[in-house]
C-alpha positions in Angstrom: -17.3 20.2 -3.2 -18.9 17.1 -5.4 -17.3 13.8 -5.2 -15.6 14.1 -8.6 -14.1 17.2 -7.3 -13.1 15.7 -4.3 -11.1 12.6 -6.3 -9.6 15.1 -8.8 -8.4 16.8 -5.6 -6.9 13.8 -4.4 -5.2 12.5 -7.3 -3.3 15.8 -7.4 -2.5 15.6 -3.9 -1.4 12.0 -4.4 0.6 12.5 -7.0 2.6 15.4 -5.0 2.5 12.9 -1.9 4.7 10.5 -4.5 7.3 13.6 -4.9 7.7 14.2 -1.1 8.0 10.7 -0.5 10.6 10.1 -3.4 12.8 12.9 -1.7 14.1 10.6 0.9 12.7 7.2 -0.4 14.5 5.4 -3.8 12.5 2.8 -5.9 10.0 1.1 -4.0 7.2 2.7 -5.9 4.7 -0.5 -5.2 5.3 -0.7 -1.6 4.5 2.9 -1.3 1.1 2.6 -3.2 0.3 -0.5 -1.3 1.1 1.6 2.5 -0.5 4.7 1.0 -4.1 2.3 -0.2 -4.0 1.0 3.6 -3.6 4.7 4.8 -6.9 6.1 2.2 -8.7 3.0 2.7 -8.4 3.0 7.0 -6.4 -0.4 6.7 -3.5 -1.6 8.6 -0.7 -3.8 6.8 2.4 -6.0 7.0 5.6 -5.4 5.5 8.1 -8.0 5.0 11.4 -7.6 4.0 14.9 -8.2 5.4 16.9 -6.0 7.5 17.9 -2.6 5.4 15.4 -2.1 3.3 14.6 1.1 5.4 11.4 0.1 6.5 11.3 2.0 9.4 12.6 5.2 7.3 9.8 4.0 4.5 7.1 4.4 7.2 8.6 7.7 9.0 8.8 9.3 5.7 5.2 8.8 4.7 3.8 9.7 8.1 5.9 12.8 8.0 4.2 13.8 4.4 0.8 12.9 5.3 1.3 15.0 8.2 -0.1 12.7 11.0 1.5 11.9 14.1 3.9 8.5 14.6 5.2 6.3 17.0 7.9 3.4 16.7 7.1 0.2 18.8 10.5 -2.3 18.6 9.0 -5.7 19.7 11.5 -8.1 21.4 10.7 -10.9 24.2 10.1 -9.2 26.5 7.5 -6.1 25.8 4.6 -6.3 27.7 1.1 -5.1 26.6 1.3 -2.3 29.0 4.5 -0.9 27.6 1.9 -0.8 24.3 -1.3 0.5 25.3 0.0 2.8 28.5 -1.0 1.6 31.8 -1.9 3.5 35.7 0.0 4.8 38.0 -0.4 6.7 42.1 -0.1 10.2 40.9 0.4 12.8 44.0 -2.8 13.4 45.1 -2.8 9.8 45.5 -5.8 9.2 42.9 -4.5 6.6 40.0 -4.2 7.8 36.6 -3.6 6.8 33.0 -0.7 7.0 30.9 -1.5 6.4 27.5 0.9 4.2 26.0 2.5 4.6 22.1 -0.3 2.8 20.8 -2.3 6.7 21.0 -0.8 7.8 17.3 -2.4 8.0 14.3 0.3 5.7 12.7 2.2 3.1 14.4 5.1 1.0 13.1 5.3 -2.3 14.8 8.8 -3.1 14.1 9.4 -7.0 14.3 6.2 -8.0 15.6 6.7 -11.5 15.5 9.4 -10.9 18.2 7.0 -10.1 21.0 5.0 -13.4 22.9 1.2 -13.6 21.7 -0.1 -12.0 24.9 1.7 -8.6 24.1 0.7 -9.5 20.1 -3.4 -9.6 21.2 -2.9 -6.6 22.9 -2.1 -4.4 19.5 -4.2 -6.6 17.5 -7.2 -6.2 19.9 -6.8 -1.8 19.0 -6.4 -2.6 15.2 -9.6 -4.2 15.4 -11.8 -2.3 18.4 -9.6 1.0 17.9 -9.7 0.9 21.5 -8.3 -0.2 25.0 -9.2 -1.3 28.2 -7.3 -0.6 31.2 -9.1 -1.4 34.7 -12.3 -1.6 33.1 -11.9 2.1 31.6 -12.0 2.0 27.9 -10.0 4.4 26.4 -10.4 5.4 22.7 -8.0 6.0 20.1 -8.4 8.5 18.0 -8.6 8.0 14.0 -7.0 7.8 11.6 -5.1 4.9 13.4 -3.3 2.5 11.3 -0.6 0.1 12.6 2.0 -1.0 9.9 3.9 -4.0 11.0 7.2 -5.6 9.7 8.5 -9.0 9.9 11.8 -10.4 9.3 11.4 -13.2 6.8 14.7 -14.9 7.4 15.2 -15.5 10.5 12.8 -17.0 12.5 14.9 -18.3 16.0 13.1 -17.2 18.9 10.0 -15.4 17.1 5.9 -16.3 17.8 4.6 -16.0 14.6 1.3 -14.6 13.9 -1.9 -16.9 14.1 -3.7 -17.1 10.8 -6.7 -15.4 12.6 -4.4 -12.3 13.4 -2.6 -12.2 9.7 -6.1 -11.4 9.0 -6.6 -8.2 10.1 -4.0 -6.8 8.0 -5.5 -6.1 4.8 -2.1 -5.8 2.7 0.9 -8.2 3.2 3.4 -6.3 1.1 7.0 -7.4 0.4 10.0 -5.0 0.0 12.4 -6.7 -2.7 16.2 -5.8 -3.0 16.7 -2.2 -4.8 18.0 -2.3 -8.4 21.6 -1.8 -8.8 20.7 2.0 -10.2 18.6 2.5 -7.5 21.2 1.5 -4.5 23.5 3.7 -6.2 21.2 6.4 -6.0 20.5 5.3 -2.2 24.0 5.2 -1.4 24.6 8.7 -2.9 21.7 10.1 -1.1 22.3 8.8 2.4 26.3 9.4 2.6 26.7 12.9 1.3 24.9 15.2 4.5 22.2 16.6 3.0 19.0 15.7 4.4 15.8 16.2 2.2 13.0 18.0 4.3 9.3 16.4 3.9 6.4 19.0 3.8 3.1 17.8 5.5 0.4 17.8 2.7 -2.8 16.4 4.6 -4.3 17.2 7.7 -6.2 14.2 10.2 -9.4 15.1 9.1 -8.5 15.4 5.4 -7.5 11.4 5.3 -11.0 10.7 7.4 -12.8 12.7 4.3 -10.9 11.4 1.9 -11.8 7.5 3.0 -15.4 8.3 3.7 -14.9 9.9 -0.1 -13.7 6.4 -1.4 -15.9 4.6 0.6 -18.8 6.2 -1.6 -16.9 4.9 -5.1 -19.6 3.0 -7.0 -18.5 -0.3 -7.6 -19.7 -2.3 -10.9 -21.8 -5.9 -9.8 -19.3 -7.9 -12.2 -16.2 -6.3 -10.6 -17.6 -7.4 -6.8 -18.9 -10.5 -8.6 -15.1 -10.9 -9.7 -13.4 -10.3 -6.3 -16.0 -13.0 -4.4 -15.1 -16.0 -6.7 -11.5 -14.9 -7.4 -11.5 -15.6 -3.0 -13.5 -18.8 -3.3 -11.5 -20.1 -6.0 -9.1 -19.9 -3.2 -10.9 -22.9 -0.7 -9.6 -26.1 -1.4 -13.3 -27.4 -0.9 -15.3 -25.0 -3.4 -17.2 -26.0 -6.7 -15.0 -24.2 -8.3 -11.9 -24.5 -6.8 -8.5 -25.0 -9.5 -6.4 -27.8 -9.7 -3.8 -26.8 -8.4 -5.8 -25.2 -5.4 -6.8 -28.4 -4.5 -3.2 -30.0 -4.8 -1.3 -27.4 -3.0 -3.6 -25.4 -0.5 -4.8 -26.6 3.0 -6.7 -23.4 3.5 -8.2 -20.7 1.6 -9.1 -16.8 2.5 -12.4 -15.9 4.1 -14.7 -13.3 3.2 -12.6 -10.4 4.8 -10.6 -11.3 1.9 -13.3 -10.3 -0.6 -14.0 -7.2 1.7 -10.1 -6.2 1.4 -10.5 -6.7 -2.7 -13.2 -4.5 -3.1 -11.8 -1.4 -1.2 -8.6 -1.6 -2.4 -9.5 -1.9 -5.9 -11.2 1.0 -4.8 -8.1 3.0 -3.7 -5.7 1.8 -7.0 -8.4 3.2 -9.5 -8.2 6.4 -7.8 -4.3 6.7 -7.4 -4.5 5.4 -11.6 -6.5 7.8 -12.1 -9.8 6.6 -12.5 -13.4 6.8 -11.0 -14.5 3.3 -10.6 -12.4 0.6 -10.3 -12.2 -2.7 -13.1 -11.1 -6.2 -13.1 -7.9 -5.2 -13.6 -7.7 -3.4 -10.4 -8.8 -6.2 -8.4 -5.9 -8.3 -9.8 -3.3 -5.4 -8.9 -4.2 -5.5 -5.4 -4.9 -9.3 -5.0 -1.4 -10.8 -4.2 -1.3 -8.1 -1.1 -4.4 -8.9 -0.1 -4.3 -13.0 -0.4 -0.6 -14.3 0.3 -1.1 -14.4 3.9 -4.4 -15.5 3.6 -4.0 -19.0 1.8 -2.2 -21.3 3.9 0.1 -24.0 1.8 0.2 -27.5 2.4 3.5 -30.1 2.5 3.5 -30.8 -1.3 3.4 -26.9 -2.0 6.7 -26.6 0.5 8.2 -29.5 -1.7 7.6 -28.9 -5.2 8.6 -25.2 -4.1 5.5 -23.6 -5.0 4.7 -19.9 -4.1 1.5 -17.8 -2.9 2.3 -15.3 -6.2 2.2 -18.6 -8.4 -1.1 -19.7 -6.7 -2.4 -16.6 -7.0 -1.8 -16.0 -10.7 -3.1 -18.7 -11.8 -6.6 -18.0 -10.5 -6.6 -15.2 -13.0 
């Protein structure tokens, strides 16, 4: 099968993948392409939202239609990086063995993860990156597709250990989950009080999301739409020729070239799931406030004159 076959293949698929999804998710249709990018692109994210906006359920459902397998982590205080990544114990012949922890999935949903101390944080963040572990000097590897989706709590923040800016970092998408409409939390409250329970069908298989982001690896890109992505990130540094005004009023730090990385590929991803074969300018700006708001970090006056990432980010446009 060519490439071009290929994508028309998957733009089917994906479109069906929406309509599985839908059956047990209402609304949220960005999140979902955001979550659905990370999983075609190989990319973990964070979702942020408050509690009930059925994260867990939003994360559950598309593991369920992709057909991979998935594991809940709940962070709290007291989780130790063994209870993540497995650890050994005296089996009966008196020989130590391993017992892989929940961290062996293909997706994992780090509920709360700003919950857990930063020695059991490192431990997750040290798979996302290696996709590996080391226990007693035994590496273990995990198997791909692995992708850990994370959620934070934005609003309350007693007792948490929030995530260095090092570790945001690794996430390629920071995606936030917004109220539903007043239509749509009808439609939720309908659907989740009245006892019947939509089934998902599995649509991919493990090695069909590994060809499918080798496939979008291989997307030709256009030099002025990379050209695009790499100063729309340096516009972000407070310190660059060409930094904005407002940059250099209300931003301490800007994003590093993972940032630019992130861009590209996930421009990638949105022209497919659009439609398209190559991706634009345009794509790069759909993607960009995922892919920078936990990348730029604000300064006091920002925090005072009530100034957001999205409005920073807009105005580099």
């Amino acid at each position: 099968m060519s490439d071009v076959d290929a994508l028309k293949s998957l733009i089917t698929k994906y479109k069906i993948l929406k309509q599985e999804i839908a059956k047990r998710i209402v609304g949220q249709e960005i999140a979902v392409d955001y979550l659905l990018i990370s999983i075609l692109t190989g990319k973990h994210a964070l979702l942020i939202g408050v509690p009930g906006l059925a994260k867990t359920l939003l994360v559950n459902t598309i593991a369920q239609a992709i057909g991979l397998d998935f594991k809940r982590i709940q962070f709290t205080p007291d989780l130790m990086p063994s209870d993540i990544i497995g650890s050994e114990v005296l089996g009966e012949n008196r020989q130590f063995k391993f017992l892989k922890g929940p961290i062996f999935a293909n997706i994992i949903l780090a509920d709360e993860i700003n919950r857990t101390p930063p020695k059991t944080q490192a431990a997750l963040l040290e798979a996302m990156q290696e996709f590996s572990v080391t226990v007693a000097g035994v590496r273990y590897v995990i198997q791909k597709p692995f992708f850990v989706l994370a959620t934070q709590n934005p609003i309350e923040q007693e007792g948490t250990y929030p995530l260095p800016e090092a570790q945001l970092d690794r996430f390629m998408f920071s995606i936030v989950l917004d109220y539903p409409s007043l239509q749509e939390e009808i439609d939720i409250v309908k659907s989740t009080t009245g006892g019947n329970e939509q089934t998902v069908n599995p649509l991919f298989t493990a090695q069909e999301i590994l060809d499918y982001q080798a496939l979008i690896n291989r997307i030709p890109v256009a030099d002025n739409v990379i050209e695009y992505a790499v100063k729309l990130v340096n516009k972000t540094r407070p310190n660059a020729v060409n930094a904005a005004k407002n940059v250099k009023e209300y931003l301490d730090w800007g994003a590093g070239p993972r940032a630019s990385q992130n861009l590209v590929i996930a421009a990638k991803a949105h022209a497919v799931i659009k439609g398209k074969y190559s991706p634009d300018i345009e794509d790069v700006q759909a993607v960009a406030f995922a892919v920078l708001r936990h990348r730029i970090i604000k300064n006091y006056k920002a925090e005072a004159d009530g100034i957001t990432e999205e409005r920073i980010i807009k105005s580099l446009f």
